[in-house]
N, C-alpha and C positions, 0 to 999 in steps of 0.2 A: 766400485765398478759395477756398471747394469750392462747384463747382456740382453739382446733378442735374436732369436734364431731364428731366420726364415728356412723351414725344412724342408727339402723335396722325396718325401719316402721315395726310395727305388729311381729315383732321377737318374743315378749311374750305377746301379745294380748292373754287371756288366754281362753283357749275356754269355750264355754256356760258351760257346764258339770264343769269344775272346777272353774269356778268362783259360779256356784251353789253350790259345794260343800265346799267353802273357805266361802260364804255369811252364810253358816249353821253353821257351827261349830263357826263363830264370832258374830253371832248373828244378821247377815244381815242390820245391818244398824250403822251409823254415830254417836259414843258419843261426838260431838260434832257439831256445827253450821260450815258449809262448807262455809259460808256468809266470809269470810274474803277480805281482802283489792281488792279492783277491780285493773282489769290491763287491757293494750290497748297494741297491735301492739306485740304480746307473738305468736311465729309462732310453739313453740316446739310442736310434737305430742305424744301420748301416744307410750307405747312400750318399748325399753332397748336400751342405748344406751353406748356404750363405749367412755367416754370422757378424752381429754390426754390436760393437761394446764401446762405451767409456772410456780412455785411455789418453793420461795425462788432462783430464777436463776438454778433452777431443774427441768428434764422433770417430770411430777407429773401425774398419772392416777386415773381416778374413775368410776363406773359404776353407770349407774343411772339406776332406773325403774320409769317407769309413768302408772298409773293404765286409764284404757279404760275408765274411767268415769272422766277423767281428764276435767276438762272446764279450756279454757284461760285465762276469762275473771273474773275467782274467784281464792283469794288466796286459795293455798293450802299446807299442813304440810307437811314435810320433814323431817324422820329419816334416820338418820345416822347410819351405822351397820360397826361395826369397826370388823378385824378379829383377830386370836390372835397372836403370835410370829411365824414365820415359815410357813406363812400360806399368803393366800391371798385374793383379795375379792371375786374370779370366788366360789374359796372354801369356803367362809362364805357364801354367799348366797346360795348355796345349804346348810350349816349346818344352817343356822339361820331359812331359808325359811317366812324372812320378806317380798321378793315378795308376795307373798301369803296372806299375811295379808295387805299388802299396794294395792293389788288390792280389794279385801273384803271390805276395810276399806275408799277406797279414796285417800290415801297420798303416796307421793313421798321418794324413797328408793336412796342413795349413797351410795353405797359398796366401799370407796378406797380403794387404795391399799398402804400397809404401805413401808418404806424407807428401803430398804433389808428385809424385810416381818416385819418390826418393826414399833412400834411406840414410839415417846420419850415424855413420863410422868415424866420428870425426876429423879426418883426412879427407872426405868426402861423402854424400857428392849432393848439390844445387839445394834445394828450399830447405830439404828436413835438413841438415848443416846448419845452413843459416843463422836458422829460427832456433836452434838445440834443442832440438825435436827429442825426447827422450823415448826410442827408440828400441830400446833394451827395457824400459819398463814396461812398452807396447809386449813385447815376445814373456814376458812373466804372466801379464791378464793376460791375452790370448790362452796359453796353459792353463788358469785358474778358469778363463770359461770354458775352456774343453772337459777339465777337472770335472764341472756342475754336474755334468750329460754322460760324462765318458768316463773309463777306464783306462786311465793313461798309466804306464810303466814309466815311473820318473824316472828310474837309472835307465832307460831309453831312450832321451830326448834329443836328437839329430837338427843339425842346421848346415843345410846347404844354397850355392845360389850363385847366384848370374851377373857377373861383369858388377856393380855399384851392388847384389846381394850378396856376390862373392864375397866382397871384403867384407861384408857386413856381417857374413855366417865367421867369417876369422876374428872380426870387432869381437863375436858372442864369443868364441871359444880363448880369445885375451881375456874380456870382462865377464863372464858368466861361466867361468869353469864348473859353477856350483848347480849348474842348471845343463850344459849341454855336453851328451857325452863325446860325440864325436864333432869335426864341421869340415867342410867340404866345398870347394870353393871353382867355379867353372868360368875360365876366361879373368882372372881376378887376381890380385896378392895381398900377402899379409901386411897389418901394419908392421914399423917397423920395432925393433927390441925398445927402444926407450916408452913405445904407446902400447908393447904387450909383452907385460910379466906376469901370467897366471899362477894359481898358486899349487897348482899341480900340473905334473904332463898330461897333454892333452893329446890327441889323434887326429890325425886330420889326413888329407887329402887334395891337391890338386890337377887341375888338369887346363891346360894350357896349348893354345896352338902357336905353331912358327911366324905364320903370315896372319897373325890378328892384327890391324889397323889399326885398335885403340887402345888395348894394353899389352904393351910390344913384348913379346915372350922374352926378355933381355931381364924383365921384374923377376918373371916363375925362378931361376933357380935361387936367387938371393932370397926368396922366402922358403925355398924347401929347406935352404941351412939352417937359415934362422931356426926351424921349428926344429932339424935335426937335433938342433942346439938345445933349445929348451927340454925338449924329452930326454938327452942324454941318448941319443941313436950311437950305435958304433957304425963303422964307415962299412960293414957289411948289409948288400941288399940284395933282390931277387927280382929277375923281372917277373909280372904276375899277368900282365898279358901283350900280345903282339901279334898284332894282325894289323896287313894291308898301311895304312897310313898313320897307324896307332901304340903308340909301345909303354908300356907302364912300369915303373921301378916299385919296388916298395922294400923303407928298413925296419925292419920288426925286433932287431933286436935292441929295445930302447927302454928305457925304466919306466914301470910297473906295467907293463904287456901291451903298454901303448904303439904308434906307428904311424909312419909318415911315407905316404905314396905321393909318385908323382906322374901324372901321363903328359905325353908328349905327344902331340899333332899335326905331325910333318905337314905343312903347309895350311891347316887350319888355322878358320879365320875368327872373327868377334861371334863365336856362334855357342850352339849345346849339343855336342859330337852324342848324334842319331836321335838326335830331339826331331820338334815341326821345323816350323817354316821359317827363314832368317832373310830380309831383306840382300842382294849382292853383294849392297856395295860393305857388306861385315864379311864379305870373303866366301872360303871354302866350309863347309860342313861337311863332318866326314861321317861315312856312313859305317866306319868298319868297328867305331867304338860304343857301345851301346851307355853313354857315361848315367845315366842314372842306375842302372842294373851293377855298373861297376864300384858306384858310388854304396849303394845297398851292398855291396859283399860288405865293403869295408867297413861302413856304419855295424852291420850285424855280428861285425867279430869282436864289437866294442860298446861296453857298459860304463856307467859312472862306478869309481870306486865302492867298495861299501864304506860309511862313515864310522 
């Protein structure tokens, strides 16, 4: 695999004013220990960068963000923010606006970009399907080229995503237990039990609106059991937020400190509850759920096992 990175030093160095205003609404500090794995001889600096690598004998691209508070010398977490069908990464990161919370927060952002705007979860969806686009071995080099530059925190590696990245962040947390510690799925559902048996509980996360257009909230709760399933959840849970048009369950008591939430978006549509901008006719977007900052709690309260 050859990487080249096109670097923009300070491109999205965010200014004082908006990283004050990103530190407030997430609560201005770190849910978890920034202490992770030391590293030596890490020359990457903070900022955005557009990186174009080899993957599967395919030009393969990705964007990365690194937050101003980056250190070299400390591992650091890295989500993944998949876009949906049709779409790309320039476009999810403004609809997701996980820079935002990965400057606030500390952690490292990859926005790729999917295989004719696709991703293949093999259940779907359009070209990268097709073709059996190896799509999972794209998200292993993407890591090994951040690896080159950066200080990544492997028991930190997060996948989340949007409508065709949703399922595709649940694809990773079926087929890549050994790689992603949490996954997180917006507008989306899991495959189904016979296309995911991981070989450990895994954590994860959905969030799901009422009036979605394209993937009818009638999928969300048949995956939340599923995974109940998988991790061993007991049938006690909590709600962990509610507000306005948004209400979120989550069961935490499930084998080995795992956990499976689930939000609900009364009349929400094919959108990313308090992201940008979503064409109408994908419905309502709601303004009351901040889903990436919610997505971050839950990622940050979860590591890869130790081996």
């Amino acid at each position: 695999m050859a990487a080249r990175t096109s670097f923009r030093p300070g491109a999205l160095l965010l200014a004082a004013s908006l990283a004050a205003s990103a530190l407030g609404s997430c609560g201005g500090d770190h849910s978890f220990d920034l202490g992770g794995p030391a590293c030596v001889g890490k020359t990457g600096g903070s900022g955005e960068a557009v990186v174009d690598i080899t993957s599967g004998g395919r030009p393969r691209r990705f964007r990365l963000f690194v937050p101003s508070s980056y250190d070299p010398s400390r591992g650091t977490p890295l989500v993944f923010d998949f876009h949906g069908a049709l779409s790309d990464g320039a476009e999810q990161e403004g609809r997701s606006k996980f820079r935002d919370v990965g400057e606030a927060n500390g952690f490292l952002v990859a926005t790729p970009d999917g295989y004719e705007q696709t991703w293949n979860a093999e259940v779907c969806c359009g070209k990268s399907m097709a073709d059996g686009i190896d799509d999972l071995g794209f998200v292993r080099d993407i890591v090994s080229a951040v690896e080159d530059d950066y200080c990544v925190d492997r028991s930190r590696i997060y996948a989340a995503g949007y409508s065709n990245g949703g399922i595709f962040s649940m694809f990773l947390a079926c087929r890549a237990d050994d790689l992603i510690a949490a996954a997180a799925s917006v507008e989306a559902a899991s495959l189904d039990a016979s296309r995911c048996q991981p070989s450990r509980p895994v954590p994860v996360f959905f969030l799901n609106g009422t009036g979605d257009p394209v993937v009818p909230y009638a999928v969300a709760p048949g995956s939340v059991a599923l995974w109940r399933q998988i991790d061993g959840c007991s049938d006690a849970s909590e709600i962990t937020f509610d507000q306005g048009d948004s209400r979120c369950e989550q069961w935490s008591e499930c084998d080995a400190g795992t956990a499976v939430g689930f939000c609900t978006i009364e009349g929400g549509g094919h959108t990313w509850p308090g992201g940008g901008d979503f064409p109408p006719y994908l419905g309502k977007k709601s303004e009351d759920l901040p889903a990436s900052e919610e997505i971050w709690k839950f990622f940050s309260a979860h590591a890869l096992p130790e081996p």
